[in-house]
Backbone as XML, in Angstrom:
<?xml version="1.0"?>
<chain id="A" units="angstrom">
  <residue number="1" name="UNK">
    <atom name="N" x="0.840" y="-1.173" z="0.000"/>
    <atom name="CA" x="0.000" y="0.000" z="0.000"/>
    <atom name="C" x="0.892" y="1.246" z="0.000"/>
  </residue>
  <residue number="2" name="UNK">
    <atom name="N" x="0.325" y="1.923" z="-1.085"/>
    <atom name="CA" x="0.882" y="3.579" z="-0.488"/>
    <atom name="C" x="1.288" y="4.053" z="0.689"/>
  </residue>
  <residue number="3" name="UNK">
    <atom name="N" x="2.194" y="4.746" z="0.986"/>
    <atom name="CA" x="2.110" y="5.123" z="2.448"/>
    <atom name="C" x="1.705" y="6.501" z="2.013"/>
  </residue>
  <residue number="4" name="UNK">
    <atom name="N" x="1.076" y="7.350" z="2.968"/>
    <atom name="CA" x="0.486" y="8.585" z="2.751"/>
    <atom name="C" x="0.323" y="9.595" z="3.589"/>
  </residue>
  <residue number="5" name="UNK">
    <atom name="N" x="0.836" y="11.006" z="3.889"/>
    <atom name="CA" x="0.768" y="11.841" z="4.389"/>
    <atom name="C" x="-0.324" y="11.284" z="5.506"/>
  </residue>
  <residue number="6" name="UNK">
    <atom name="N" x="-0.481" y="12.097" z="6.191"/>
    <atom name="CA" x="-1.808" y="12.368" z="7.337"/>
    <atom name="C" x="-2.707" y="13.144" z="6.267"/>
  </residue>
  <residue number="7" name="UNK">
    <atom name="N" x="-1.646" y="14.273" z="6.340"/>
    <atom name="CA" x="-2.713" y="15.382" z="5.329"/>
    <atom name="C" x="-3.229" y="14.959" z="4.139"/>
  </residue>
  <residue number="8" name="UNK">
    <atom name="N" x="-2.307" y="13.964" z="3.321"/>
    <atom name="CA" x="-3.065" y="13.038" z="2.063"/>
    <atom name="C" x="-4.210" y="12.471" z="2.597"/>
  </residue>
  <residue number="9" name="UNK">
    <atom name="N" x="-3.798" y="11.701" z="3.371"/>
    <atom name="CA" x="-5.293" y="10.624" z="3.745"/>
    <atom name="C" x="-6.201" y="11.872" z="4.198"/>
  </residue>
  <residue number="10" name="UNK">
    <atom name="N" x="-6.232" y="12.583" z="4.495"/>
    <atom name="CA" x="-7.234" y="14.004" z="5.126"/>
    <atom name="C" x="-7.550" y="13.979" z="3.306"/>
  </residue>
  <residue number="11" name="UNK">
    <atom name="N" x="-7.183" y="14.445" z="3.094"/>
    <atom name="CA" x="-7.039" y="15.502" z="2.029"/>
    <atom name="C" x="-7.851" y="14.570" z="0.689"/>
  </residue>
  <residue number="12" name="UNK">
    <atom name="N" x="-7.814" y="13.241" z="0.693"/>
    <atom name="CA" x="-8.531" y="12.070" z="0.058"/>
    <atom name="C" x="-10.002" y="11.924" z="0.732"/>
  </residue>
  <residue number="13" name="UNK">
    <atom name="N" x="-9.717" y="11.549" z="2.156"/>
    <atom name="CA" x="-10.580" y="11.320" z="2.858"/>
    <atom name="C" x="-12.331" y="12.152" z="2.633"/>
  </residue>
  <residue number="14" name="UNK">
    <atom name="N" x="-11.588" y="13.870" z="2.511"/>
    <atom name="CA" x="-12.625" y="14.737" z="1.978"/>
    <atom name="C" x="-12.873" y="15.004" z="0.956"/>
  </residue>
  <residue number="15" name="UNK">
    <atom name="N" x="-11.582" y="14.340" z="-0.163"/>
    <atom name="CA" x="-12.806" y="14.730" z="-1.505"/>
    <atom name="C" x="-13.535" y="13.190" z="-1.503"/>
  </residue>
  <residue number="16" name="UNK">
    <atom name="N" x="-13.315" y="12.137" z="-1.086"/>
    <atom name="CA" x="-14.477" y="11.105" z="-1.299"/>
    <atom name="C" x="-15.514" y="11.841" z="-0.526"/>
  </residue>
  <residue number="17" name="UNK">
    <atom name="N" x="-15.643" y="12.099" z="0.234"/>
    <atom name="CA" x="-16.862" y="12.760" z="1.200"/>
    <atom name="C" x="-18.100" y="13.282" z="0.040"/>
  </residue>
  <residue number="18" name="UNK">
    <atom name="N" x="-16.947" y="14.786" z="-0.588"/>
    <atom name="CA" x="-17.674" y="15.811" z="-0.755"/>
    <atom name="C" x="-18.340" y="15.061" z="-2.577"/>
  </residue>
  <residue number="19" name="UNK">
    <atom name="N" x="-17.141" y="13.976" z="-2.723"/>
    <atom name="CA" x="-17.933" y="13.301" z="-4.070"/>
    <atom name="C" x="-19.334" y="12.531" z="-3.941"/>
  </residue>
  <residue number="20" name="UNK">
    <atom name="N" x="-19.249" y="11.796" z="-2.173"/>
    <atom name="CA" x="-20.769" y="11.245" z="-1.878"/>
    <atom name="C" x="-21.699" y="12.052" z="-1.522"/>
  </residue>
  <residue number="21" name="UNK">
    <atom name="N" x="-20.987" y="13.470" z="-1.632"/>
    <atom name="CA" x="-22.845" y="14.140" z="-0.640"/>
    <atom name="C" x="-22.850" y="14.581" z="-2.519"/>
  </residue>
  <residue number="22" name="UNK">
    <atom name="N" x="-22.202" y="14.638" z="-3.282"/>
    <atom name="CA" x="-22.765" y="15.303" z="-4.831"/>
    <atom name="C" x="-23.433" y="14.287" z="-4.897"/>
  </residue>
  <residue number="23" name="UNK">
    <atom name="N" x="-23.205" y="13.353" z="-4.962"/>
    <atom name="CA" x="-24.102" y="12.272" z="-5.975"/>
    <atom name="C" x="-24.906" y="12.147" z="-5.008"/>
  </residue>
  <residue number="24" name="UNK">
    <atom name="N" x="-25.047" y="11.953" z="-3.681"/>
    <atom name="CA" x="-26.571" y="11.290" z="-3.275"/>
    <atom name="C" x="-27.375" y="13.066" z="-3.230"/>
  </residue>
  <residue number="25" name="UNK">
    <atom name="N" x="-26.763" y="14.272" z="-3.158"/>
    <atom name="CA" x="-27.354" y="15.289" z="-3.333"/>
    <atom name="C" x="-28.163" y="15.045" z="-5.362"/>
  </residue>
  <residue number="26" name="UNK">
    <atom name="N" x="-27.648" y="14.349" z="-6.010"/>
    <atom name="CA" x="-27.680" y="14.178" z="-7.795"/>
    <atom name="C" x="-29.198" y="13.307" z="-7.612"/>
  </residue>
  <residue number="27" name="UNK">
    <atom name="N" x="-28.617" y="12.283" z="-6.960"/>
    <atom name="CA" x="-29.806" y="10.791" z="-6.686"/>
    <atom name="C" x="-31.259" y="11.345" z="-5.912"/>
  </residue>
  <residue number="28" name="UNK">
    <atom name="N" x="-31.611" y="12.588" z="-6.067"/>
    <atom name="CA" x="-32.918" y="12.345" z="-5.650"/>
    <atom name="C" x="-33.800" y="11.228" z="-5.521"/>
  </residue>
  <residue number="29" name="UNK">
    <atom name="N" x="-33.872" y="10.880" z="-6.416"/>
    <atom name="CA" x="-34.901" y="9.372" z="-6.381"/>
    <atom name="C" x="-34.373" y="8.496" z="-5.625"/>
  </residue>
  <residue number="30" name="UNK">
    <atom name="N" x="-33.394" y="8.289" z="-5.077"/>
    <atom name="CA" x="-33.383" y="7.467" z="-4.034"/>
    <atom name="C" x="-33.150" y="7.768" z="-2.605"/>
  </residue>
  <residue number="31" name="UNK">
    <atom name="N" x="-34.474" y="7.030" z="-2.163"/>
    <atom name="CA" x="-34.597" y="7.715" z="-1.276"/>
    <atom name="C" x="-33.848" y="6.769" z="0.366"/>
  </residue>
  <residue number="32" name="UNK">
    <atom name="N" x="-33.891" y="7.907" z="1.567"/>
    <atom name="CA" x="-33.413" y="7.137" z="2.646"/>
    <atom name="C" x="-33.953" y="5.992" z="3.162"/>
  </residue>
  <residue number="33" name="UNK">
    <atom name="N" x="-34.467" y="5.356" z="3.092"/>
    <atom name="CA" x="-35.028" y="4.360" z="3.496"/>
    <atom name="C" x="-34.602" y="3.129" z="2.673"/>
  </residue>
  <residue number="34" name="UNK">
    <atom name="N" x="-34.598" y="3.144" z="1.019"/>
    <atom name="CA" x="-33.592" y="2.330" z="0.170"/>
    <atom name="C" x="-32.059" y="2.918" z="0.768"/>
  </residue>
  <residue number="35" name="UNK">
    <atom name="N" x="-31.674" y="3.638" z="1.172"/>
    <atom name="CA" x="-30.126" y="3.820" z="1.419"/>
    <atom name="C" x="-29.948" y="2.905" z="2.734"/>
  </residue>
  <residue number="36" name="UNK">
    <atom name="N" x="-31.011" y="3.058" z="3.639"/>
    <atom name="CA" x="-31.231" y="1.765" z="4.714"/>
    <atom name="C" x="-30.842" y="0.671" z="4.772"/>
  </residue>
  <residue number="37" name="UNK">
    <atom name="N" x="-31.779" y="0.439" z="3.652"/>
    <atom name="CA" x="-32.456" y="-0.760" z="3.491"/>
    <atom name="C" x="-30.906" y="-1.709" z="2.841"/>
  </residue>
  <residue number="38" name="UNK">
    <atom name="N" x="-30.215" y="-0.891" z="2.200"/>
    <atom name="CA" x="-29.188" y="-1.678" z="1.517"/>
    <atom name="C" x="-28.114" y="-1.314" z="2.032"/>
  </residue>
  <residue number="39" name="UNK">
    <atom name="N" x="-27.910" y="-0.154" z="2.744"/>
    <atom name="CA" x="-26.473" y="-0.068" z="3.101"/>
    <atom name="C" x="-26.264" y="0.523" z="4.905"/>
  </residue>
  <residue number="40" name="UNK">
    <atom name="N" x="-27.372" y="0.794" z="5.294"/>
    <atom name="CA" x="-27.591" y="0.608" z="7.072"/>
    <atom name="C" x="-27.290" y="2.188" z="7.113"/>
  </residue>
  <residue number="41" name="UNK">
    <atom name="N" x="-27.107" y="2.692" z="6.351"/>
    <atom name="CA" x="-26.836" y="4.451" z="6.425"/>
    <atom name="C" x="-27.368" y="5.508" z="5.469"/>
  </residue>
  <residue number="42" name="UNK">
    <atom name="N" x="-28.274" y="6.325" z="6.071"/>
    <atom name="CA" x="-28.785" y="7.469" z="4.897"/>
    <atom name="C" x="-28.184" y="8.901" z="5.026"/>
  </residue>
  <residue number="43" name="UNK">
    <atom name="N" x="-28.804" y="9.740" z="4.400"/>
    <atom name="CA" x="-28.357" y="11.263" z="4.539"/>
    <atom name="C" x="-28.280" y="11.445" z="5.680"/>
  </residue>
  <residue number="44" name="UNK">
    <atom name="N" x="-28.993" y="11.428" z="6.338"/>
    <atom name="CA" x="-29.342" y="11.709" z="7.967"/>
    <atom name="C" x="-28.125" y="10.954" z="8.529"/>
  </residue>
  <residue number="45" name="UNK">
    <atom name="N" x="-28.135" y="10.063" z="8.835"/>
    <atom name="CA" x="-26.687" y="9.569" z="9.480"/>
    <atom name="C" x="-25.839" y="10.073" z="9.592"/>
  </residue>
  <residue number="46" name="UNK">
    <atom name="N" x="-25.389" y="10.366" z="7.576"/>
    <atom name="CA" x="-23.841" y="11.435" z="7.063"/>
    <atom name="C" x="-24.002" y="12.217" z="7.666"/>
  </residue>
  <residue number="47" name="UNK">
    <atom name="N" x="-25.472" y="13.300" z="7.919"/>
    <atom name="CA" x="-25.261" y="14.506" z="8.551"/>
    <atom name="C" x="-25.243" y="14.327" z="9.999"/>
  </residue>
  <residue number="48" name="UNK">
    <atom name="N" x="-25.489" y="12.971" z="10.821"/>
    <atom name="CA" x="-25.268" y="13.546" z="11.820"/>
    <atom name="C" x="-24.036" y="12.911" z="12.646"/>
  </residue>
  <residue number="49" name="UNK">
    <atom name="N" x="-23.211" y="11.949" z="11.177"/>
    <atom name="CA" x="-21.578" y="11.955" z="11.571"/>
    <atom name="C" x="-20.858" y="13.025" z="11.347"/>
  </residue>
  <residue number="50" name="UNK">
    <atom name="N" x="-20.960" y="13.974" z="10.392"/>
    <atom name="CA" x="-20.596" y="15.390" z="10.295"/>
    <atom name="C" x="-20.694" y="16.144" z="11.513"/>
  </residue>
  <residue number="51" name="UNK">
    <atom name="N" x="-21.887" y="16.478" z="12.243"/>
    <atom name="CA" x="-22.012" y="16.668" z="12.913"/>
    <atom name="C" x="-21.622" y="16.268" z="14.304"/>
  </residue>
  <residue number="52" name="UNK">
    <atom name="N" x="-21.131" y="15.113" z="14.682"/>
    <atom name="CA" x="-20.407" y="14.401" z="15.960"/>
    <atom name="C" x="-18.996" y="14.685" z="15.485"/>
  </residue>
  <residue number="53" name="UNK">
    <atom name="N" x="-18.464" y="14.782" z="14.536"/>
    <atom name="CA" x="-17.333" y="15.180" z="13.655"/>
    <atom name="C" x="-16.990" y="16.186" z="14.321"/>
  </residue>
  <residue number="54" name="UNK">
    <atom name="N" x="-18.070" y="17.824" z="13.662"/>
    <atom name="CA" x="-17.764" y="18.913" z="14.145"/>
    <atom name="C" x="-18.052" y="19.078" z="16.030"/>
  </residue>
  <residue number="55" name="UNK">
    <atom name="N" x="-18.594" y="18.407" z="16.436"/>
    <atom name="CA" x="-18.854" y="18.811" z="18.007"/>
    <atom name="C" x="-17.459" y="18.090" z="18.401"/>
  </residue>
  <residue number="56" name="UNK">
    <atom name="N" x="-16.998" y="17.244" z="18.030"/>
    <atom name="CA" x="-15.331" y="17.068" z="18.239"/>
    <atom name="C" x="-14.711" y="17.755" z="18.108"/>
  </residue>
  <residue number="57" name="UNK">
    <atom name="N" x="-14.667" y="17.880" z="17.164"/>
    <atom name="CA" x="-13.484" y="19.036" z="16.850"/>
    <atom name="C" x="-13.709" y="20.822" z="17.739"/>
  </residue>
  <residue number="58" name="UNK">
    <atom name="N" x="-15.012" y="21.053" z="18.407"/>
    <atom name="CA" x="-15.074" y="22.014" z="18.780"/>
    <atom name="C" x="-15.508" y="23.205" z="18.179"/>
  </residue>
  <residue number="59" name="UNK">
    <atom name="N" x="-16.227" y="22.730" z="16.986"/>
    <atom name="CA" x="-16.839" y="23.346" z="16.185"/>
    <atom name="C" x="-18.415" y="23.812" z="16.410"/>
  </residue>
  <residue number="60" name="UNK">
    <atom name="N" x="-19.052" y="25.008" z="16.382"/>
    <atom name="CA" x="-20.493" y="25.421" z="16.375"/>
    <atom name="C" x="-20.967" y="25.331" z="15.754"/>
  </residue>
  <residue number="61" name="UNK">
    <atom name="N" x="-21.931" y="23.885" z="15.510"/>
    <atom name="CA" x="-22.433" y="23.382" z="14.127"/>
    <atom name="C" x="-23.478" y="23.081" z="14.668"/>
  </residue>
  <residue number="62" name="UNK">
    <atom name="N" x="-25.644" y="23.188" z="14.093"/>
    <atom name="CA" x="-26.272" y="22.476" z="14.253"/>
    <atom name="C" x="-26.822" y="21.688" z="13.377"/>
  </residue>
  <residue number="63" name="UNK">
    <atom name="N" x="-27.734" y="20.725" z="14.260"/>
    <atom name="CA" x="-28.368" y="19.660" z="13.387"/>
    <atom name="C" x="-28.736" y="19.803" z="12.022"/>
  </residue>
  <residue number="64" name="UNK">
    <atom name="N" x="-29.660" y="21.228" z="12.214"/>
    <atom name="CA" x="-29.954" y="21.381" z="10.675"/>
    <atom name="C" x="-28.841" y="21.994" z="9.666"/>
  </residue>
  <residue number="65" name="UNK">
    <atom name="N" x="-27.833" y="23.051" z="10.341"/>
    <atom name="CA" x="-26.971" y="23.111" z="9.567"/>
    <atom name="C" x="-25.835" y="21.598" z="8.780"/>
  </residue>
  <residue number="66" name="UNK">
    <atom name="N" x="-25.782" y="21.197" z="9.732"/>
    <atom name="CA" x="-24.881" y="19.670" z="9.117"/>
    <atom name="C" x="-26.019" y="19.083" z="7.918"/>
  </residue>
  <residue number="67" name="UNK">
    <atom name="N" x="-27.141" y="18.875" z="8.367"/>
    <atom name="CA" x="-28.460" y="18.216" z="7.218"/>
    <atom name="C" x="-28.132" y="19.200" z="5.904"/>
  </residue>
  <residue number="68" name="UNK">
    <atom name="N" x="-28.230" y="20.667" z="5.843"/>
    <atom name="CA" x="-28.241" y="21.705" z="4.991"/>
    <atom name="C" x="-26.598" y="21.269" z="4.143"/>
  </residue>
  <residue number="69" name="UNK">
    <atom name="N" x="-25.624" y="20.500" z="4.712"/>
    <atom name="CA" x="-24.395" y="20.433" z="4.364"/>
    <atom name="C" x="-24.925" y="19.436" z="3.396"/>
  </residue>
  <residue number="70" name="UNK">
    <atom name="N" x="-25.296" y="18.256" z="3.981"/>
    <atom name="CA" x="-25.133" y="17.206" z="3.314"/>
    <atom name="C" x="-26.682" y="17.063" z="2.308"/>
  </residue>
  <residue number="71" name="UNK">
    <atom name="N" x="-27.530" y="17.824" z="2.162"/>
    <atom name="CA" x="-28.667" y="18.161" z="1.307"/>
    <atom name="C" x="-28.668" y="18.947" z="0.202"/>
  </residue>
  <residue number="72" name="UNK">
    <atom name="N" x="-27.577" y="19.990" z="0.901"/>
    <atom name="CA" x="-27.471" y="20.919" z="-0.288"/>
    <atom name="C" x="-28.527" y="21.834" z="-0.372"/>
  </residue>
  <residue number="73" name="UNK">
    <atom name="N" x="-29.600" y="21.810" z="0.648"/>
    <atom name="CA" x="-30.440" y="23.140" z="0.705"/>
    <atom name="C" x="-31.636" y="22.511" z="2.188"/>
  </residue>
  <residue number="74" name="UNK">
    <atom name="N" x="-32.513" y="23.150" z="3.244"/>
    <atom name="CA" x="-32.663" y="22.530" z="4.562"/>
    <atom name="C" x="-33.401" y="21.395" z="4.008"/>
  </residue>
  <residue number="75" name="UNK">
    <atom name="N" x="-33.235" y="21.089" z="5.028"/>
    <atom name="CA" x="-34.177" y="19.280" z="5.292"/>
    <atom name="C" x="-35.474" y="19.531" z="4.974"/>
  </residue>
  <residue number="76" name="UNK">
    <atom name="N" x="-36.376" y="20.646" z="5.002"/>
    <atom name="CA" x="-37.720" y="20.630" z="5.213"/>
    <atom name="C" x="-38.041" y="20.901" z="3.774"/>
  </residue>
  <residue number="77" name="UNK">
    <atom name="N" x="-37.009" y="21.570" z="3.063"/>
    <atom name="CA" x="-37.304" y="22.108" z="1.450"/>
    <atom name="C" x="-37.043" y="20.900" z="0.956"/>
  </residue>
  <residue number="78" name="UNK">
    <atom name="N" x="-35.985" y="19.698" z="1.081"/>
    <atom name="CA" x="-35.339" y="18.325" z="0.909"/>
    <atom name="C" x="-36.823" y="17.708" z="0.462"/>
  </residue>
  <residue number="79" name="UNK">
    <atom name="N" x="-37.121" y="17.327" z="1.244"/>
    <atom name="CA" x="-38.079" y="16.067" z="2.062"/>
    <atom name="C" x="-39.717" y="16.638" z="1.065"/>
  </residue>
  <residue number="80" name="UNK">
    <atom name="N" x="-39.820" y="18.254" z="1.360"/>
    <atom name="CA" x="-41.310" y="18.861" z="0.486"/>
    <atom name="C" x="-40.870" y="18.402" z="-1.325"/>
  </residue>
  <residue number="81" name="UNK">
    <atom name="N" x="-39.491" y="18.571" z="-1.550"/>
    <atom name="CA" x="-39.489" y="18.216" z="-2.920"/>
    <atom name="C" x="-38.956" y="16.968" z="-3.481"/>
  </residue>
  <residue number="82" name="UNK">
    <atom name="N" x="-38.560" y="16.084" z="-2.733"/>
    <atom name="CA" x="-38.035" y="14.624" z="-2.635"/>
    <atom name="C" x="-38.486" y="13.337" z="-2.367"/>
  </residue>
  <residue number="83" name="UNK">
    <atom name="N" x="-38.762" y="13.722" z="-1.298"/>
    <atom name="CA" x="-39.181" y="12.564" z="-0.183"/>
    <atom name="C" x="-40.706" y="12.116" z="-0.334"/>
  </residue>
  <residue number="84" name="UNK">
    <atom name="N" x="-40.787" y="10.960" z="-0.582"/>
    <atom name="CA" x="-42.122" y="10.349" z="-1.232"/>
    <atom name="C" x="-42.551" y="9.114" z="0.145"/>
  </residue>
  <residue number="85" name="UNK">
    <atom name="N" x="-43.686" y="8.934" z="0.480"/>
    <atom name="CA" x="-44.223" y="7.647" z="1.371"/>
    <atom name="C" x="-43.468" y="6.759" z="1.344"/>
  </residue>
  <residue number="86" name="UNK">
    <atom name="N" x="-42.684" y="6.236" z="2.079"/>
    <atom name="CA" x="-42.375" y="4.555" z="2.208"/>
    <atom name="C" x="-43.551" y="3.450" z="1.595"/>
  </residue>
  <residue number="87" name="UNK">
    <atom name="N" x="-42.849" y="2.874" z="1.254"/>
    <atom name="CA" x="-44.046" y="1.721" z="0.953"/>
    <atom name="C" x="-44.052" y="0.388" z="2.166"/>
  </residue>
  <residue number="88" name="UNK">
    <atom name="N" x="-45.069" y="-0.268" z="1.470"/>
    <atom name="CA" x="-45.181" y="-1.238" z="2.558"/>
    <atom name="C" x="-43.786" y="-2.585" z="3.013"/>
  </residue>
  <residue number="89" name="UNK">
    <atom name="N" x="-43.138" y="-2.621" z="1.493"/>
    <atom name="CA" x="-42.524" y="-3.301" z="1.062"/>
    <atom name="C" x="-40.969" y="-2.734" z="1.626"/>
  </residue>
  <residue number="90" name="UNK">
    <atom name="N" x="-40.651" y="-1.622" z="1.325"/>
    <atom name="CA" x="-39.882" y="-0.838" z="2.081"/>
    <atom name="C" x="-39.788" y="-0.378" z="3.557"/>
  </residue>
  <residue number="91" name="UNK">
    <atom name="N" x="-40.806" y="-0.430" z="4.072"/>
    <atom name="CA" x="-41.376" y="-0.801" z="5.789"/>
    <atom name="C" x="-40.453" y="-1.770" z="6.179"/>
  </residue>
  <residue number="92" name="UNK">
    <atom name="N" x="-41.126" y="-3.081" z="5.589"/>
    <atom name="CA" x="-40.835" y="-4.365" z="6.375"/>
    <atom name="C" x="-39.891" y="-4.623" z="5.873"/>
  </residue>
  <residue number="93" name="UNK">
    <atom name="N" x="-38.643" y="-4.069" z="4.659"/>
    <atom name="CA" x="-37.401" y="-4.404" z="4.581"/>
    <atom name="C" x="-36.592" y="-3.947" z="5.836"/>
  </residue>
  <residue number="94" name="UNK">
    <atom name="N" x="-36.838" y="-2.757" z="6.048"/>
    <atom name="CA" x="-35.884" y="-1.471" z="7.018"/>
    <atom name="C" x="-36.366" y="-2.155" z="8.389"/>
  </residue>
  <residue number="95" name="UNK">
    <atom name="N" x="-37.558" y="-2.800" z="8.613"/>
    <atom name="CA" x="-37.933" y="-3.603" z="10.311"/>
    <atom name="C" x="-36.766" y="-4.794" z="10.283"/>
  </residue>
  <residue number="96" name="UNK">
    <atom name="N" x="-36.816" y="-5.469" z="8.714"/>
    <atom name="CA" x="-36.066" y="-6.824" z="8.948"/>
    <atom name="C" x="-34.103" y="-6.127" z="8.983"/>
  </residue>
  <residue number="97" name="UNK">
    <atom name="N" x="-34.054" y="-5.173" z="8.247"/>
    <atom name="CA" x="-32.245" y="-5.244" z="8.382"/>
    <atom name="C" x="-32.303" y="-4.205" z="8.990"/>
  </residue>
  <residue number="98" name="UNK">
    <atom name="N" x="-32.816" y="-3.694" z="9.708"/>
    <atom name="CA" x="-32.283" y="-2.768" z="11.078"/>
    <atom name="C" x="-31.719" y="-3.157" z="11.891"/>
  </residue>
  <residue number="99" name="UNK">
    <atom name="N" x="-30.588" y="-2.609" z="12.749"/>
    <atom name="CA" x="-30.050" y="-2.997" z="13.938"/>
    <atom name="C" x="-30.970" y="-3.430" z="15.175"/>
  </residue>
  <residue number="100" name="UNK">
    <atom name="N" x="-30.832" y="-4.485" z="16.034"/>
    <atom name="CA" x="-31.294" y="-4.957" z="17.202"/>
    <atom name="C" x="-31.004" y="-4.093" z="18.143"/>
  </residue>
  <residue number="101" name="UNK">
    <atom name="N" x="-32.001" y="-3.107" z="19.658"/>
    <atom name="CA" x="-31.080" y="-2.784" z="20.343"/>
    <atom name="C" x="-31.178" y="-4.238" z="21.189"/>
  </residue>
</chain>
């Protein structure tokens, strides 16, 4: 393997980031609940590892601002022009591969 700066792996680390919030910001049609359903993590998550991110680091960041990061415009404008009903089928996928507490 490469060996690599700190600041490389930083510096990689965030353009993969800022390449996944373009495209799932691109992917409207798919929605969080398929991001669930297949990969155990949606927008919401990203934004609110961003967000545990920035409260580490000591940063003054809120909820909706981190969502607004990773949306690309707020959650409530998101969701009014995006976000469509779950289906039934999509329900009982996200009950069966959800985490146990």
């Amino acid at each position: 393997m490469t060996d690599l700066t700190k600041a490389q792996q930083t510096e990689l680390e965030a353009a993969a980031f800022r390449r996944l919030v373009a495209h799932l910001r691109e992917r409207t049609d798919v929605q969080n609940i398929d991001l669930m359903n297949l990969a155990g993590f949606c927008r919401n998550c990203l934004s609110n590892w961003y967000l545990d991110a920035a409260n580490k680091a000591g940063a003054a960041l809120t909820r909706d601002e981190s969502r607004e990061i990773v949306y690309g415009m707020p959650y409530e404008e998101w969701k009014a022009r995006n976000q469509s009903e779950a289906s039934d089928a999509q329900k009982a996928a996200f009950e069966v591969s959800r985490p146990k507490e």
